[in-house]
N, C-alpha and C positions, 0 to 999 in steps of 0.2 A: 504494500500500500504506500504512495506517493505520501509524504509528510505535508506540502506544497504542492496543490492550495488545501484548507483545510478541507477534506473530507472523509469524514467519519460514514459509517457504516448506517445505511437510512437518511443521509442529506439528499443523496441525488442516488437514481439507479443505475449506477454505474458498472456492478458486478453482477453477478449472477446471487447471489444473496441477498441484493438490493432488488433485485425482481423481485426474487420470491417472496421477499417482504411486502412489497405493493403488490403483486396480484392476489397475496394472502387479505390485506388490508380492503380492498377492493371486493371479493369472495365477502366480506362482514359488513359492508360496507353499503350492499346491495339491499340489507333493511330498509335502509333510508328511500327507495322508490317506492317502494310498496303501502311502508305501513306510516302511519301519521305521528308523528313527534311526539313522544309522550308514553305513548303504548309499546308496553313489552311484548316483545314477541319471543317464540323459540325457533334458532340456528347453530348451526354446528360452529363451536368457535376456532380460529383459527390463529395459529401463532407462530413465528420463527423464534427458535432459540440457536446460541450458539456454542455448540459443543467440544469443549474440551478436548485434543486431541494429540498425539503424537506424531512426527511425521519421518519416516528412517528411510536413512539412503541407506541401503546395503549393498556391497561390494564384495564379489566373488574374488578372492585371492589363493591364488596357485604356485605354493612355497614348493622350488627343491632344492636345496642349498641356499648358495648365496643368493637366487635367482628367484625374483617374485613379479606373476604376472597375472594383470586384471581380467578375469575369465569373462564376468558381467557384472551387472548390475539391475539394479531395481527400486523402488519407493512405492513403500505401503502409508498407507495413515490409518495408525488405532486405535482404541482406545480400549476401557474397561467393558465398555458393551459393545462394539463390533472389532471385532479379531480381521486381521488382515493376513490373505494368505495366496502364497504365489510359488509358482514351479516354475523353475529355470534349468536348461537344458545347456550344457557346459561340455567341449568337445575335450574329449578322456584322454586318446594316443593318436599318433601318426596313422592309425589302419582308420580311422573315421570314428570311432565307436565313440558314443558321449554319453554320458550320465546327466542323473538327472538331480538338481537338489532342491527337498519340500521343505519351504519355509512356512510358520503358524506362527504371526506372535500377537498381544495385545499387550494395552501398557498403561500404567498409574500415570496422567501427565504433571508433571514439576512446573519449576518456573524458573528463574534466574540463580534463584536463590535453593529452590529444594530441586533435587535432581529426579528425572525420570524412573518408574521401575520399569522395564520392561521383562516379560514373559515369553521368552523365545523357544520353540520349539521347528528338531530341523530332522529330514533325515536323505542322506546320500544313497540313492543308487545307483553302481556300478559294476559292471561284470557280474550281477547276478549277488552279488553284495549288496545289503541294505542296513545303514548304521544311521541309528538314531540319537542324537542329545538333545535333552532339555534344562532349560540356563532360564536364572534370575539373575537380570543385570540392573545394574542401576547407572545410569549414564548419566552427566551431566549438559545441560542446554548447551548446544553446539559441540558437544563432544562426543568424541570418537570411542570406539571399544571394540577390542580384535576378541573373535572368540574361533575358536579352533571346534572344526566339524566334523573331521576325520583327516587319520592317518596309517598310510603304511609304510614300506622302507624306504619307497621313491620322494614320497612326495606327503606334502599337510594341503588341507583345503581351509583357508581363513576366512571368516566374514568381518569385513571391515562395517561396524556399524555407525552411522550419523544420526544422532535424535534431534529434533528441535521442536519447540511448542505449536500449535498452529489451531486452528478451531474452523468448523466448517458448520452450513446453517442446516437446521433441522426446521421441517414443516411438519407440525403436530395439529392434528385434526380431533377435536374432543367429541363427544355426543353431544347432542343436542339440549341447549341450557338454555334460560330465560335472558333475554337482554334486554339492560333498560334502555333509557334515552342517549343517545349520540351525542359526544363531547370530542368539540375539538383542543388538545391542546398544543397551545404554540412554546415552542423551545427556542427561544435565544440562548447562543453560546457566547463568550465574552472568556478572553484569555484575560487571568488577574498577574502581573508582574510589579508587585510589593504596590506603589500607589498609584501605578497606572494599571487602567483595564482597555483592552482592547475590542472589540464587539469582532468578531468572527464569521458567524453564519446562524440562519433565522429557520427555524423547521415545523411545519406542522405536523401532527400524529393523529390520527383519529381513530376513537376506541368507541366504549358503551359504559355507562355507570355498572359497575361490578367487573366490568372485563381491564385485565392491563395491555399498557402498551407500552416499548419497551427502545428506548435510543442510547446508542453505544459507538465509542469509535476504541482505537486503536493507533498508538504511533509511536515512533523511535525503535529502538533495540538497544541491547545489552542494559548497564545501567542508566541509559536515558530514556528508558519505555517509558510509555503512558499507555492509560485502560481503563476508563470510566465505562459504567453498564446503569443508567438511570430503566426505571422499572415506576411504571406510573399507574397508579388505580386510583378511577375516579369513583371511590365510596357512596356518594349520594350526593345528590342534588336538592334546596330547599330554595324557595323560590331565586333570587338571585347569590345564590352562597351556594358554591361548590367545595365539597372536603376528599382530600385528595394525597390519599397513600403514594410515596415516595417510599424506593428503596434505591442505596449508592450502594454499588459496590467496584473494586478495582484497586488499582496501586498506580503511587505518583515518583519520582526520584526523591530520596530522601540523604541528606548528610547526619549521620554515617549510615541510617538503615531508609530505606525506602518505606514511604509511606504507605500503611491497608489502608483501605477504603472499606466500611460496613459500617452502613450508617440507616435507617429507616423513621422518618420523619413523616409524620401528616399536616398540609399546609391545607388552611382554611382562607376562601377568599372570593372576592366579590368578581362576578362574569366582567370579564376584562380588564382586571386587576392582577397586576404583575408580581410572586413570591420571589425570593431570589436564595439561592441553592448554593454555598460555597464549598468546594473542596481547594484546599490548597497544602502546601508543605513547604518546608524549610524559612531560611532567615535571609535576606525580606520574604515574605510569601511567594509562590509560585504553585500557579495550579489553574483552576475553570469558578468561572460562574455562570450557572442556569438559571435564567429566569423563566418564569414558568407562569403561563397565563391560560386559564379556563375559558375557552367560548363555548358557552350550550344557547 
C-alpha cells in the first residue's frame, strides 16, 4: 500500500477489498429503496472483516557439499483457520526423474514485536521413498528459517522459509436480523503533529442502528507502522440525538515501546454534530484525529 497520498482501506475503491466492501455496503444498503425511513425490516447483514494472516515464501534448497541450488519456490498465506497447502514437483537426477514435495502449514500471526508460530508439515517423494516431518517454528516478521526435509548421502533438501504479517478481507454473510433506520456517518481524518493538525481525507460509511461499520487503514513498516481499525455502532436513535459505540483498536510508533491501541468509547451527539476521536503517542504527540458526525 502507497503511504502517499493518504489512502486507507474504505477511502476510495481502489483494491479489491475496497470492492468488496462497497458492493457489500451496497447489498445492505438496498433497504433504503424499498422500505420507508423509520421501519425495520429483516436482511441478511453483510460485513468485510480483515483477517489476520501469515504470508511465507518458501524456497526449495538443494544442498550437496559446498554447493547449494534453488530447486523452486512458492507463497502460501495462512492462518489458524485456513491451512495453506501446495505440491511442488523438483527435478531429482540427470535421467529426468523428479520428486515430489507436500507442503501443509498454518500459522499463529505475530507482529513486529511477537514472532510468528508457524505449523509446518512436509513430506518428500522420491524413488519410491516417502519421508515425512512435522516442525513448530517460530519465525520472526521478515525473517528467514532453514529447516531440513530430508537427507541421504548425496545430498539434504532445505526449505528456506520467509514469514511476514499480511491480512486479506473476509465477506461474512449473517442470517437474516432486524434492521433499524439508516445512519450515515461521516469520518474526517486529520493527522495530529504535537500543535499542529493536518485534515487528511473526508469519508462516508453507511450502516443501520444496531449494525457496525467499520474504517481502517494501514501504513509504514518495521518500526514506523501505523494501524488504526475504528469499529462504529450506531446504538439508537432519539429524536435528534444519536449514541454511538466506538471501538479503537491498533498500534502507533512509540519511544521506546510502540503504542496499543484498545480503547471503546460511546459518543453521544446531536444529527450533524461533530465528536472528535484522538489517538496519538509519544513526546510532542503524534498520531490521528477522527471526527465523527451522525447524519440520520
Amino acid at each position: 500500500m502507497s503511504d502517499s497520498p493518504f489512502r486507507p482501506p474504505g477511502a476510495c475503491p481502489s483494491d479489491h477489498s475496497d470492492r468488496l466492501l462497497a458492493h457489500a455496503r451496497r447489498l445492505v444498503a438496498s433497504g433504503l429503496v424499498v422500505f420507508p425511513m423509520g421501519v425495520a425490516v429483516a436482511t441478511s447483514a453483510y460485513s468485510v472483516k480483515h483477517e489476520p494472516i501469515v504470508s511465507l515464501r518458501i524456497d526449495v534448497l538443494d544442498v550437496r557439499g559446498d554447493r547449494t541450488e534453488t530447486l523452486g519456490s512458492h507463497e502460501l498465506a495462512v492462518s489458524l483457520r485456513t491451512a495453506g497447502r501446495t505440491k511442488l514437483d523438483i527435478p531429482w537426477d540427470a535421467s529426468g526423474t523428479v520428486a515430489t514435495i507436500e507442503i501443509d502449514a498454518t500459522a499463529t500471526p505475530g507482529d513486529e514485536v511477537t514472532p510468528h508460530r508457524v505449523t509446518l508439515h512436509t513430506a518428500v517423494v522420491a524413488q519410491g521413498r516417502r519421508v515425512v516431518s512435522n516442525r513448530e517454528l517460530v519465525i520472526r516478521e521478515a525473517g528467514t528459517q532453514l529447516v531440513a526435509i530430508y537427507e541421504d548421502d548425496s545430498r539434504r533438501l532445505v526449505l528456506a522459509i520467509r514469514a511476514e504479517a499480511d491480512s486479506r478481507p473476509l465477506l461474512e454473510v449473517t442470517d437474516p436480523v432486524p434492521v433499524g433506520e439508516p445512519v450515515r456517518l461521516r469520518i474526517e481524518v486529520e493527522r495530529v503533529e504535537g500543535e499542529r493538525v493536518v485534515p487528511l481525507e473526508t469519508n462516508s460509511l453507511h450502516t443501520f442502528v444496531g449494525q457496525s461499520v467499520e474504517y481502517s487503514f494501514r501504513r509504514g513498516a518495521g518500526s514506523s507502522a501505523e494501524s488504526v481499525v475504528l469499529i462504529l455502532i450506531p446504538e439508537r436513535l432519539a429524536g435528534e440525538v444519536a449514541e454511538i459505540s466506538v471501538e479503537v483498536t491498533g498500534s502507533l510508533p512509540g519511544d521506546p515501546d510502540r503504542l496499543l491501541l484498545a480503547r471503546r468509547e460511546t459518543i453521544v451527539s446531536t444529527r450533524g454534530a461533530a465528536s472528535a476521536l484522538t489517538v496519538v503517542s509519544g513526546e510532542p504527540a503524534a498520531g490521528y484525529r477522527f471526527r465523527i458526525t451522525p447524519e440520520f
